[in-house]
FISE-915159 format. One record per residue (C-alpha): residue number from 1; chain; x negated, y, z. Coordinates in steps of 0.05 Angstrom, whole numbers, m for minus. Layout:
BEGIN
pt seq NUM mol A east X north Y up Z;
...
//
This chain:
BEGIN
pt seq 1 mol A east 41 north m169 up m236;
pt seq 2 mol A east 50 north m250 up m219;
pt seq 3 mol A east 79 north m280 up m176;
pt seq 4 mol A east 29 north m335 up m131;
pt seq 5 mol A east 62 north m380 up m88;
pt seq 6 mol A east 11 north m402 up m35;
pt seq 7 mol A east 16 north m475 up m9;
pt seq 8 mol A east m15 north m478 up 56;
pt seq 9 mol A east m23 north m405 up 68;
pt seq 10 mol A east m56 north m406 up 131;
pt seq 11 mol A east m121 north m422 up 109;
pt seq 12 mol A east m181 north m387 up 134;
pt seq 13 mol A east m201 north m367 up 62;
pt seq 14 mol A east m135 north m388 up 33;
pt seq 15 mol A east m103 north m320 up 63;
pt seq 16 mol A east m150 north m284 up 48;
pt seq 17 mol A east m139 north m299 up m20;
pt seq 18 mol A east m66 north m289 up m19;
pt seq 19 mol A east m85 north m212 up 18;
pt seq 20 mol A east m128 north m200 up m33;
pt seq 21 mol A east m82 north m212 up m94;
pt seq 22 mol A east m20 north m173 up m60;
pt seq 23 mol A east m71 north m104 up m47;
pt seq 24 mol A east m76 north m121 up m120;
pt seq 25 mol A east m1 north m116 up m137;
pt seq 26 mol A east 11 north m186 up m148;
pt seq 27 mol A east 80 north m216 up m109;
pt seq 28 mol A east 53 north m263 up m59;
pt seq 29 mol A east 101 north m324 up m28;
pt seq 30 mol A east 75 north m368 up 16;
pt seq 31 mol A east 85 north m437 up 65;
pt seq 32 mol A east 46 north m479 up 124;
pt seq 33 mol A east 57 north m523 up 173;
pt seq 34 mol A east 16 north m484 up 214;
pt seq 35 mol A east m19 north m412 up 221;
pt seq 36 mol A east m59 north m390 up 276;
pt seq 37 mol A east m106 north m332 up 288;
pt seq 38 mol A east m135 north m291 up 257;
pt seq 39 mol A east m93 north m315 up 192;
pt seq 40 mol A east m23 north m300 up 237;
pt seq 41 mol A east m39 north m229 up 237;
pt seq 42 mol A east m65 north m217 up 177;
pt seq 43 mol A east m11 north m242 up 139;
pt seq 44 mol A east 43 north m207 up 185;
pt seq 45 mol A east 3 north m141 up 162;
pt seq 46 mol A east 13 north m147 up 104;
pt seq 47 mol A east 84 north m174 up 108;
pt seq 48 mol A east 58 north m248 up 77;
pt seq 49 mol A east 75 north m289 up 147;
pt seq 50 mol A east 129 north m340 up 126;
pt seq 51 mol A east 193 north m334 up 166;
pt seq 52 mol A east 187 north m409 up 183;
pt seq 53 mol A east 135 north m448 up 194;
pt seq 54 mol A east 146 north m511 up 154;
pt seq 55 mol A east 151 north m538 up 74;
pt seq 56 mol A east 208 north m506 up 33;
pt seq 57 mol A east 221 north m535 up m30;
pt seq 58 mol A east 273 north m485 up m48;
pt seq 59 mol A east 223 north m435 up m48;
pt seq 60 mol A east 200 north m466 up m111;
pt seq 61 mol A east 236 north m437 up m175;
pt seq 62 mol A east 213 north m422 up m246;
pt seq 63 mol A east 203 north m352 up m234;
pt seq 64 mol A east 129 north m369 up m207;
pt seq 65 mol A east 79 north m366 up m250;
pt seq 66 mol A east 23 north m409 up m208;
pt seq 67 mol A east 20 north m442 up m152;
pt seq 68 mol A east m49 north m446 up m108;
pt seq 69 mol A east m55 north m507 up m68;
pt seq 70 mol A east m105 north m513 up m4;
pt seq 71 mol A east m131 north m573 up 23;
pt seq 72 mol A east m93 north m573 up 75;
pt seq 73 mol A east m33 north m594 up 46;
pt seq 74 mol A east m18 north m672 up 33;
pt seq 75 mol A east m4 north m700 up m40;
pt seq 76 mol A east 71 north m716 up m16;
pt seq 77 mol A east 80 north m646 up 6;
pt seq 78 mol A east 154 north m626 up m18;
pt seq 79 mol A east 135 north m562 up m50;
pt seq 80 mol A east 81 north m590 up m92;
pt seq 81 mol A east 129 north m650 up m110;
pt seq 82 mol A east 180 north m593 up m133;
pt seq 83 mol A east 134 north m550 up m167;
pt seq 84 mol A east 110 north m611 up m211;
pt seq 85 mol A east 177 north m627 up m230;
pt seq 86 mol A east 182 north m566 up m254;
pt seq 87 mol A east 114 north m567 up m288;
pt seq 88 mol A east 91 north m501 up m259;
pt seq 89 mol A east 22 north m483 up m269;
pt seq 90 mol A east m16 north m513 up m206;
pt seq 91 mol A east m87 north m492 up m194;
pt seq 92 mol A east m130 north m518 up m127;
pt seq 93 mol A east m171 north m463 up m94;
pt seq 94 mol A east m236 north m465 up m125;
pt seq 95 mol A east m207 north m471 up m196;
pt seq 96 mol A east m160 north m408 up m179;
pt seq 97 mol A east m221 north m374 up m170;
pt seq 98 mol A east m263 north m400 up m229;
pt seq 99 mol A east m199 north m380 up m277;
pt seq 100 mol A east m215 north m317 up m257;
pt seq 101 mol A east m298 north m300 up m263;
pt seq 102 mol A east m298 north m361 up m318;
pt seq 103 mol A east m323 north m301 up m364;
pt seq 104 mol A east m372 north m272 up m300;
pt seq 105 mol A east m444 north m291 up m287;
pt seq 106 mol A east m435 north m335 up m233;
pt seq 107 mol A east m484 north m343 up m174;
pt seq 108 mol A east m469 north m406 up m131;
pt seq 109 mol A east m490 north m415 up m61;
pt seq 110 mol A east m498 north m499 up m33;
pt seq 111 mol A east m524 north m536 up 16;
pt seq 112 mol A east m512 north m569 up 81;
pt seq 113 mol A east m537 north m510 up 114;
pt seq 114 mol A east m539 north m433 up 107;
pt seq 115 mol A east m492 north m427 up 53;
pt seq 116 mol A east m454 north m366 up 80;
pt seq 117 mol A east m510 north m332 up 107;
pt seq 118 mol A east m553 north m336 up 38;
pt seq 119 mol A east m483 north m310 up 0;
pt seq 120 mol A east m470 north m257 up 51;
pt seq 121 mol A east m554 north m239 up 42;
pt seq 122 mol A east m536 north m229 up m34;
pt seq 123 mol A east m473 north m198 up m32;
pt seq 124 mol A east m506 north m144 up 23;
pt seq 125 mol A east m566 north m139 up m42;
pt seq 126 mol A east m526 north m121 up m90;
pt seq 127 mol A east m478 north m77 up m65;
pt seq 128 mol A east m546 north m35 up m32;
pt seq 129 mol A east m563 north m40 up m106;
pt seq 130 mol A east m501 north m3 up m125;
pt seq 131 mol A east m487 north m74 up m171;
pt seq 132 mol A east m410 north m86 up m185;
pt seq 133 mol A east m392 north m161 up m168;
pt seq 134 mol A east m344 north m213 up m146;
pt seq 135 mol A east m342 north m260 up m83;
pt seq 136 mol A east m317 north m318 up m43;
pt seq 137 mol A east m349 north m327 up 28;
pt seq 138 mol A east m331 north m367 up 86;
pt seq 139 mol A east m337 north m307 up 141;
pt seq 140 mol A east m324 north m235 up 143;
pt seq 141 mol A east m372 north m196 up 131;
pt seq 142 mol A east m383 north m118 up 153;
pt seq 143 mol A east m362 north m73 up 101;
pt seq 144 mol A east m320 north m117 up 59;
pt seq 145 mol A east m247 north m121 up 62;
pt seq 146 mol A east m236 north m191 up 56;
pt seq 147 mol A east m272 north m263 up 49;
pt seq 148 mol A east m264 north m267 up m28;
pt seq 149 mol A east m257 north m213 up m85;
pt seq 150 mol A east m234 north m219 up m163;
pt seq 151 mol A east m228 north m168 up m217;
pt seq 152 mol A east m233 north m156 up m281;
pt seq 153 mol A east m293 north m116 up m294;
pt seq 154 mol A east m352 north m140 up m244;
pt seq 155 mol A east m397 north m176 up m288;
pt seq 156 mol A east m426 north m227 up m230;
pt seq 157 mol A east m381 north m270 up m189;
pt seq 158 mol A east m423 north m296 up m115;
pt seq 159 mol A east m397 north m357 up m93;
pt seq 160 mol A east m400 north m395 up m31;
pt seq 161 mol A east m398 north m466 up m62;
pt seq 162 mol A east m378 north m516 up m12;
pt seq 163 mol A east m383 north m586 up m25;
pt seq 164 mol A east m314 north m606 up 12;
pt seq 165 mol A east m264 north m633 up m29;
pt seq 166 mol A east m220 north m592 up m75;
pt seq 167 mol A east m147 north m614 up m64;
pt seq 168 mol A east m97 north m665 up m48;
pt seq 169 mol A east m100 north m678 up m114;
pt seq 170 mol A east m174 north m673 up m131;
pt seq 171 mol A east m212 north m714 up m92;
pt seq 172 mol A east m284 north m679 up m124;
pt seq 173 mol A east m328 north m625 up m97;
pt seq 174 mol A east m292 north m555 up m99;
pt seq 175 mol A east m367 north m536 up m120;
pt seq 176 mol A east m355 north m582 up m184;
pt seq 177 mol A east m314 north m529 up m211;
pt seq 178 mol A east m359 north m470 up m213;
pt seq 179 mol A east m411 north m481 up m271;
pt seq 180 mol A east m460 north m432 up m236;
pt seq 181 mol A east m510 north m396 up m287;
pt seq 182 mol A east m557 north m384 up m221;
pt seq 183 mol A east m547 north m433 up m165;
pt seq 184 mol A east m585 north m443 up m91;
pt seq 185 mol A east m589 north m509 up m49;
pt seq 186 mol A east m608 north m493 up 15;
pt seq 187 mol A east m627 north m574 up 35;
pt seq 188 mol A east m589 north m630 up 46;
pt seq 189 mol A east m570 north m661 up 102;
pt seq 190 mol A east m516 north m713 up 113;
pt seq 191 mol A east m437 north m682 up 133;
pt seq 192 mol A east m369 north m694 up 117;
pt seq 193 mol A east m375 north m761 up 139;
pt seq 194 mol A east m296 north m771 up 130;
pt seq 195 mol A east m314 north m748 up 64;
pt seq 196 mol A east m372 north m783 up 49;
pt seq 197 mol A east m379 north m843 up 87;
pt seq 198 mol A east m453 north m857 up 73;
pt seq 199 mol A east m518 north m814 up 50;
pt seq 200 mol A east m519 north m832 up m17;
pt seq 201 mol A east m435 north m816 up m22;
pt seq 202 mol A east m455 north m747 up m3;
pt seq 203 mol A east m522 north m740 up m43;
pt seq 204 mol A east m486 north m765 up m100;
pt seq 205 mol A east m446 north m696 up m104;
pt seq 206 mol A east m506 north m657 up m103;
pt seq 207 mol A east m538 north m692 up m163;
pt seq 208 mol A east m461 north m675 up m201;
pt seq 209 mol A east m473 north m593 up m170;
pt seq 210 mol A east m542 north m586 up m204;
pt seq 211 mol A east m519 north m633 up m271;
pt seq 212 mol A east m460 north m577 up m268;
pt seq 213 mol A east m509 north m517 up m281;
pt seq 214 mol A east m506 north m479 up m345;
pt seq 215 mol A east m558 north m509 up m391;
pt seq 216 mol A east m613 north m449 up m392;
pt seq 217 mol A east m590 north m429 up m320;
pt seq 218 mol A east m629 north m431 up m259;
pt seq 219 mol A east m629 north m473 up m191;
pt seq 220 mol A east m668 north m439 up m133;
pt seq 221 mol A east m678 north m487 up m87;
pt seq 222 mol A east m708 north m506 up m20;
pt seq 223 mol A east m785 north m536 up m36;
pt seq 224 mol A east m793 north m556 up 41;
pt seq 225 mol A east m731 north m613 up 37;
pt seq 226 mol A east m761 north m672 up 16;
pt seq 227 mol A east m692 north m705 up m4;
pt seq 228 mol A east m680 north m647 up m44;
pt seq 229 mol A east m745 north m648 up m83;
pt seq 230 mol A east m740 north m721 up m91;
pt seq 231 mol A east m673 north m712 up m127;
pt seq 232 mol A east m690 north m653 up m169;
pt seq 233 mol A east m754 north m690 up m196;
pt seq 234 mol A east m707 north m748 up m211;
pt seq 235 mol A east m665 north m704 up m260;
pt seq 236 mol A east m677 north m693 up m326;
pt seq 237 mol A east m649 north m626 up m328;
pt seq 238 mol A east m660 north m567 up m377;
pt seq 239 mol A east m654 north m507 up m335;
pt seq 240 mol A east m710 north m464 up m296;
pt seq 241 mol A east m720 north m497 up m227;
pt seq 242 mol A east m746 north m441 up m170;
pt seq 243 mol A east m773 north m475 up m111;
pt seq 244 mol A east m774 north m430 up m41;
pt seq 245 mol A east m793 north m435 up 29;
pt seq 246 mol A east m789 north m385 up 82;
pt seq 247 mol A east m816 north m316 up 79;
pt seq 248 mol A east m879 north m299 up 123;
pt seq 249 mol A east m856 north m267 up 182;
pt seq 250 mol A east m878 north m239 up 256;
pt seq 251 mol A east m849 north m213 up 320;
pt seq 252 mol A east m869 north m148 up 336;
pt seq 253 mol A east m846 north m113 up 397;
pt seq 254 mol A east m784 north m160 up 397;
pt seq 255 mol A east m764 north m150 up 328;
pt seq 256 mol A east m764 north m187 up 271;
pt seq 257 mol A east m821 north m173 up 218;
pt seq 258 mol A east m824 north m193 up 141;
pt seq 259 mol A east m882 north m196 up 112;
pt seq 260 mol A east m893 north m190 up 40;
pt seq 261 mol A east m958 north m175 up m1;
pt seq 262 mol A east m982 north m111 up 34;
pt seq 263 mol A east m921 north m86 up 55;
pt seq 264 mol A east m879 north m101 up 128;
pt seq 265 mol A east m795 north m101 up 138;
pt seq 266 mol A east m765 north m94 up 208;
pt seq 267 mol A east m701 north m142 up 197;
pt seq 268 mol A east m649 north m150 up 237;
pt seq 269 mol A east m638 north m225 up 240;
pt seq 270 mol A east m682 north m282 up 258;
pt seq 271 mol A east m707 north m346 up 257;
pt seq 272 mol A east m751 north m383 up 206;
pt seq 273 mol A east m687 north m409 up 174;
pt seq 274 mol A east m659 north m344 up 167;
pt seq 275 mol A east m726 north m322 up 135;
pt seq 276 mol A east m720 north m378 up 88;
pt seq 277 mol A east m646 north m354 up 75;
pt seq 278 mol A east m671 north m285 up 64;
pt seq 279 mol A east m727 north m318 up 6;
pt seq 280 mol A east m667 north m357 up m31;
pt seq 281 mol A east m633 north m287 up m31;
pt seq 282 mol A east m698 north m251 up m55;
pt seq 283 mol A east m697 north m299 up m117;
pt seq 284 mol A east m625 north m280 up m138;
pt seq 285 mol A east m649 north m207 up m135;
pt seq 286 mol A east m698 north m218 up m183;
pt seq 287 mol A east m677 north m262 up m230;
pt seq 288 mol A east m617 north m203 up m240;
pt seq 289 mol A east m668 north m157 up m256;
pt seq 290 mol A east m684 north m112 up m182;
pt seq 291 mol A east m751 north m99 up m160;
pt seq 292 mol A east m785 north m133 up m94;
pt seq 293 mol A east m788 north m65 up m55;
pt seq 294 mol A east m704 north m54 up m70;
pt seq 295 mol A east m693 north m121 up m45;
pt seq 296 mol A east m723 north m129 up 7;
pt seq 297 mol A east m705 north m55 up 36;
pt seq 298 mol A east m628 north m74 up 36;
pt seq 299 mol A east m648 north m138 up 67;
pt seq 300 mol A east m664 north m84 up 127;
pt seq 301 mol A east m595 north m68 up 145;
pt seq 302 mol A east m568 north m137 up 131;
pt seq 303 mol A east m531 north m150 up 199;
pt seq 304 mol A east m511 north m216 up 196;
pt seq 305 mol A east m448 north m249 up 181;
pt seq 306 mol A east m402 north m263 up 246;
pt seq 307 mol A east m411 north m332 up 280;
pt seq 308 mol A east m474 north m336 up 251;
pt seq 309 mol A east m527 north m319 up 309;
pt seq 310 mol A east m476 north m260 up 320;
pt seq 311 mol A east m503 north m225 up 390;
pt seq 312 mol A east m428 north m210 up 424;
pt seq 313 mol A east m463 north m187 up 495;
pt seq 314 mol A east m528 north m159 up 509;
pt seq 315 mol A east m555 north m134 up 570;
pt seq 316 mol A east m618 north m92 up 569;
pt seq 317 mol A east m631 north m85 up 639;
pt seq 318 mol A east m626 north m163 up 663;
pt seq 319 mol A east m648 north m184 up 592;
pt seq 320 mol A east m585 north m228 up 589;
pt seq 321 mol A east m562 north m232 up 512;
pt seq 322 mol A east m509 north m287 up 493;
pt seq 323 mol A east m497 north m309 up 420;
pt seq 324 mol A east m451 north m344 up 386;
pt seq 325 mol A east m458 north m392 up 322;
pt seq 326 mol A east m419 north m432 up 277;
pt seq 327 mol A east m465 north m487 up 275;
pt seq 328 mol A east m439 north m554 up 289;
pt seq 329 mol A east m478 north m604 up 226;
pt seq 330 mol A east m539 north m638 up 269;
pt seq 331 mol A east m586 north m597 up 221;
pt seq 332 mol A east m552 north m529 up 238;
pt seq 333 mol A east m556 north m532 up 314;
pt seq 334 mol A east m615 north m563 up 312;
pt seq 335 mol A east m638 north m502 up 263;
pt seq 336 mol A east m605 north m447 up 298;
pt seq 337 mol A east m634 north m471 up 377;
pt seq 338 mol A east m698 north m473 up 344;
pt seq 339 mol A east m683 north m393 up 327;
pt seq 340 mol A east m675 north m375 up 385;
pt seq 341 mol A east m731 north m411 up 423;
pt seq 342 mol A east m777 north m379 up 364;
pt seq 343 mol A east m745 north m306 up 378;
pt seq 344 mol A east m743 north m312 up 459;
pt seq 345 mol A east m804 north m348 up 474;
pt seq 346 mol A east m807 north m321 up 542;
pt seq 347 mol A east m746 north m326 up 566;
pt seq 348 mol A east m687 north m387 up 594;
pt seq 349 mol A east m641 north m410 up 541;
pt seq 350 mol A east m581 north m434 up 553;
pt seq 351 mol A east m549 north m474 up 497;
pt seq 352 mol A east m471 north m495 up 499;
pt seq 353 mol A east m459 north m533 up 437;
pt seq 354 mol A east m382 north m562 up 430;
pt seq 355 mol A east m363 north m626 up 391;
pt seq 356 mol A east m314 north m605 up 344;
pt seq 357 mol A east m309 north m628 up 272;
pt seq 358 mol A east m287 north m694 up 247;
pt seq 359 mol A east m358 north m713 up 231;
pt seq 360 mol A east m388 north m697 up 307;
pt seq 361 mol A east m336 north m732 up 343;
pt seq 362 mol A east m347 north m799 up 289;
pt seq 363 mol A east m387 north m853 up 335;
pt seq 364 mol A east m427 north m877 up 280;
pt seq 365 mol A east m446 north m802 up 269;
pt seq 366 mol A east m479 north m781 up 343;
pt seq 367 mol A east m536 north m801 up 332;
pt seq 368 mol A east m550 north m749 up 266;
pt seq 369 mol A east m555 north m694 up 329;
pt seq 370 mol A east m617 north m733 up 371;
pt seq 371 mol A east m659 north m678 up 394;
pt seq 372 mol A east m623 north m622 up 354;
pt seq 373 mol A east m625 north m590 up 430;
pt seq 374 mol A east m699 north m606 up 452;
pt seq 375 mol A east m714 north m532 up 450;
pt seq 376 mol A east m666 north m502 up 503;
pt seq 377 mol A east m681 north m505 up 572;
pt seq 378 mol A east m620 north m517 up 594;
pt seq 379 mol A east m574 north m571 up 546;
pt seq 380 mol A east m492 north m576 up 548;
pt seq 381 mol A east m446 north m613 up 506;
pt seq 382 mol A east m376 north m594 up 513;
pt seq 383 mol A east m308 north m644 up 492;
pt seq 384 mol A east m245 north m605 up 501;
pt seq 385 mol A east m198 north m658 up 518;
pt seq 386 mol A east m132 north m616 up 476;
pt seq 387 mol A east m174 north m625 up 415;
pt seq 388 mol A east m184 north m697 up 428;
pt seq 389 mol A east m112 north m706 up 424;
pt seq 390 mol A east m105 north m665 up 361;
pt seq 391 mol A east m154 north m708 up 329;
pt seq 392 mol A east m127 north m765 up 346;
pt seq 393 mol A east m200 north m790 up 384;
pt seq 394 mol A east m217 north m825 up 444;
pt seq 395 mol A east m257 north m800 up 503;
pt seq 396 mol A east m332 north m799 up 487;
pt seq 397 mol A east m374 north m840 up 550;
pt seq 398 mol A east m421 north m785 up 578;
pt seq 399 mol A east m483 north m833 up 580;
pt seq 400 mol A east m475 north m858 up 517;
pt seq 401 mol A east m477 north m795 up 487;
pt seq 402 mol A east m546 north m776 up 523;
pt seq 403 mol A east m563 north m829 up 489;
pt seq 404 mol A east m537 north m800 up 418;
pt seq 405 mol A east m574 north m737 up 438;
pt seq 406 mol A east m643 north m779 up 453;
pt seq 407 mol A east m634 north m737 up 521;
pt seq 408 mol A east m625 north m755 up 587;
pt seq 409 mol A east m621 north m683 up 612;
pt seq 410 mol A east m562 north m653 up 571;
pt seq 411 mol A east m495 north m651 up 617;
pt seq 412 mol A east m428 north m653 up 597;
pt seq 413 mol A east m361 north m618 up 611;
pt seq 414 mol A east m293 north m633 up 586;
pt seq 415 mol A east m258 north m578 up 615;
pt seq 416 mol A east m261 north m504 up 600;
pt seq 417 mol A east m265 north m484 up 678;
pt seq 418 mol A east m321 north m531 up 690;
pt seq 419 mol A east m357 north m509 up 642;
pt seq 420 mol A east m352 north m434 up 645;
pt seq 421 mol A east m376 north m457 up 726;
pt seq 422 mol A east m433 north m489 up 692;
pt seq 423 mol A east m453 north m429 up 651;
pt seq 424 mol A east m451 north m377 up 712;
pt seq 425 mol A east m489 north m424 up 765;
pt seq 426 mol A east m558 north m433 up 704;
pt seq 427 mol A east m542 north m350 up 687;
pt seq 428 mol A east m596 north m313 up 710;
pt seq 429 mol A east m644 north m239 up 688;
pt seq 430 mol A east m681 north m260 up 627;
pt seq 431 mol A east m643 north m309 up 597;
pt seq 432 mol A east m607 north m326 up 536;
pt seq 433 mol A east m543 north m361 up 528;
pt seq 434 mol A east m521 north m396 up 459;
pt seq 435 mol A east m455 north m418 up 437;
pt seq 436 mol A east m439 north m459 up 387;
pt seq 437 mol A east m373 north m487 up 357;
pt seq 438 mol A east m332 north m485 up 304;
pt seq 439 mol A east m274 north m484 up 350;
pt seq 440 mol A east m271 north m439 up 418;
pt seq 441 mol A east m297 north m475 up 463;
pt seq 442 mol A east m223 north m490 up 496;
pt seq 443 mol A east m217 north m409 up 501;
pt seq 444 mol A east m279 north m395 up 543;
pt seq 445 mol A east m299 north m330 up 550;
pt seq 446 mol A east m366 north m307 up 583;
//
């Protein structure tokens, strides 16, 4: 048993963490300034939710044997400062979680795009496969406990590799610290502008990712980004390079078709990105040794990860189906409206998409989403006003943002109530509505 004293234990994945290593046996302290759902009652399950929200440096004693530090805590934070001074192990997240597959096959998922999907894609493969493995993803997936996994005898480790920084106190890529053996880029396309002010900032840490491969591994990577391929060809690199684009698929009776060789799949998600996601996913499978047929038959009751074109009402008589999606990067919505256009030819989409993140409320940033939208029929950007003030930003003009958009018919709403108004007047039989945030929306529920 050790002790792990979590700073900034709220975390979406950070909690998970510290849940995962207390079902282990481990004794599990914790601190944050704040902790909100689902993270609240998770940790007060499993008796982990601090009594007192707030930084406690007399927590800190030499009876801890690590500390893990999240991003979201600040390099002044009065725990940290007391656990240095008394030279406690400190590990960030992602080297926490290399420390323990560091002797694993790991399998590394990047990209601007379609990270957790393609990691949730392989982690559905193997365990269909009956393969014993490891994991870190950014959502929760159906049949799996919690968002990340160690142990001590799975012999793969999947990783969702995200290229956000690491810690307070390492300002790198958290997916500098993996050293994949197999690794997928998904494509590149500019985010984290807070992080990475310009392009080349942010294509910069991609170039480190592949350089950070195990010499002999393998990068699987997406042949239909031109950025991508431009980089890759600039490398002199000595591992085996997989290019992939997007499986052949069809629509059949309004389901999903892949088509491969000779043979047809009925799969439950959709979209030619998701198609493409599924092809990244097929490449893992084989380089570990399964045949085409066992792939691609788990990839038939692969359901999705949640917040990731997750269908949360559907009804079959009025053909009125509502979705919700994480997307919020211009090349995700963009990607995911696309989806459903491609899926629901026939009928009236309806696509709320909220600015949310640091990087789509940035003015010099807008203009990354122009046209991401073009293929709903009915186009609304939502602001809520409370997480304006959070974020310390100024009202957005509602013109000059159809400008950012490249679209004079996308509408606006900065309150919940107007919005939800909005949403009911455009509802009608055969139509689809989309959602997408990374926040909620201001609590809207349809």
């Amino acid at each position: 048993m050790q002790h792990y004293h979590f700073i900034a234990i709220g975390g979406a994945v950070m909690h998970q963490l510290a849940s995962h290593l207390k079902n282990q046996g481990n004794r599990i302290t914790g601190s944050d300034d704040a902790i909100y759902e689902p993270a609240k009652s998770n940790l007060e399950a499993l008796g982990l939710m601090p009594a007192q929200v707030g930084w406690f440096p007399e927590k800190i004693d030499s009876t801890i044997d690590a500390i893990i530090l999240g991003m979201h805590a600040k390099a002044d934070n009065p725990e940290l400062l007391k656990a240095q001074s008394l030279g406690l192990k400190i590990y960030s997240f992602p080297e926490f979680v290399f420390e323990q597959c560091k002797n694993k096959t790991r399998i590394a998922v990047a990209g601007s795009h379609g990270k957790t999907s393609i990691t949730s894609m392989i982690m559905h493969m193997l365990r269909e496969n009956y393969k014993d493995f490891d994991y870190l993803v950014g959502a929760k997936l159906e049949g799996f406990n919690f968002m990340v996994k160690t142990s001590e005898t799975a012999p793969l480790m999947v990783i969702e590799a995200d290229e956000y920084l690491t810690s307070p106190l390492d300002l790198r890529s958290k997916f500098l610290h993996y050293h994949p053996h197999i690794a997928i880029i998904s494509g590149i396309a500019w985010d984290h502008i807070n992080v990475f002010p310009t392009f080349d900032e942010y294509l910069e840490t991609f170039r480190k990712f592949i350089k950070s491969i195990i010499p002999g591994g393998y990068l699987i990577y997406n042949e239909e980004d031109e950025e991508l391929v431009k980089m890759i060809t600039s490398l002199q690199l000595s591992i085996h390079l997989i290019p992939y684009k997007a499986f052949q698929f069809d629509t059949i009776n309004d389901e999903s078709v892949l088509l491969h060789q000779t043979a047809q799949y009925v799969i439950n998600v959709f979209g030619s990105h998701n198609f493409a996601n599924l092809k990244a996913a097929f490449e893992v499978g084989k380089i570990i040794g399964l045949n085409d047929n066992a792939i691609l038959s788990s990839f038939q009751t692969f359901k999705g990860a949640a917040k990731r074109l997750e269908m949360i009402a559907n009804d079959s008589e009025k053909r009125i189906t509502i979705f919700r999606d994480f997307a919020h990067a211009p090349s995700k919505v963009k990607a995911t409206v696309s989806a459903v256009r491609e899926r629901y030819a026939e009928r009236k989409i309806i696509a709320v998409f909220e600015l949310h993140t640091y990087s789509s409320l940035q003015e010099n940033f807008i203009e990354q989403y122009a046209h991401s939208l073009d293929a709903a029929d009915v186009r609304i950007l939502f602001l809520d006003e409370e997480a304006l003030k959070i974020k310390n930003k100024q009202d957005l003009d509602t013109y000059w943002l159809k400008q950012q958009f490249a679209d004079d018919s996308i509408v606006v709403y900065k309150k919940m109530e107007t919005l939800k108004e909005k949403i009911e007047s455009e509802k009608t039989e055969n139509c689809v509505i989309l959602l997408m945030s990374s926040g909620n929306l201001g609590g809207l529920q349809v």
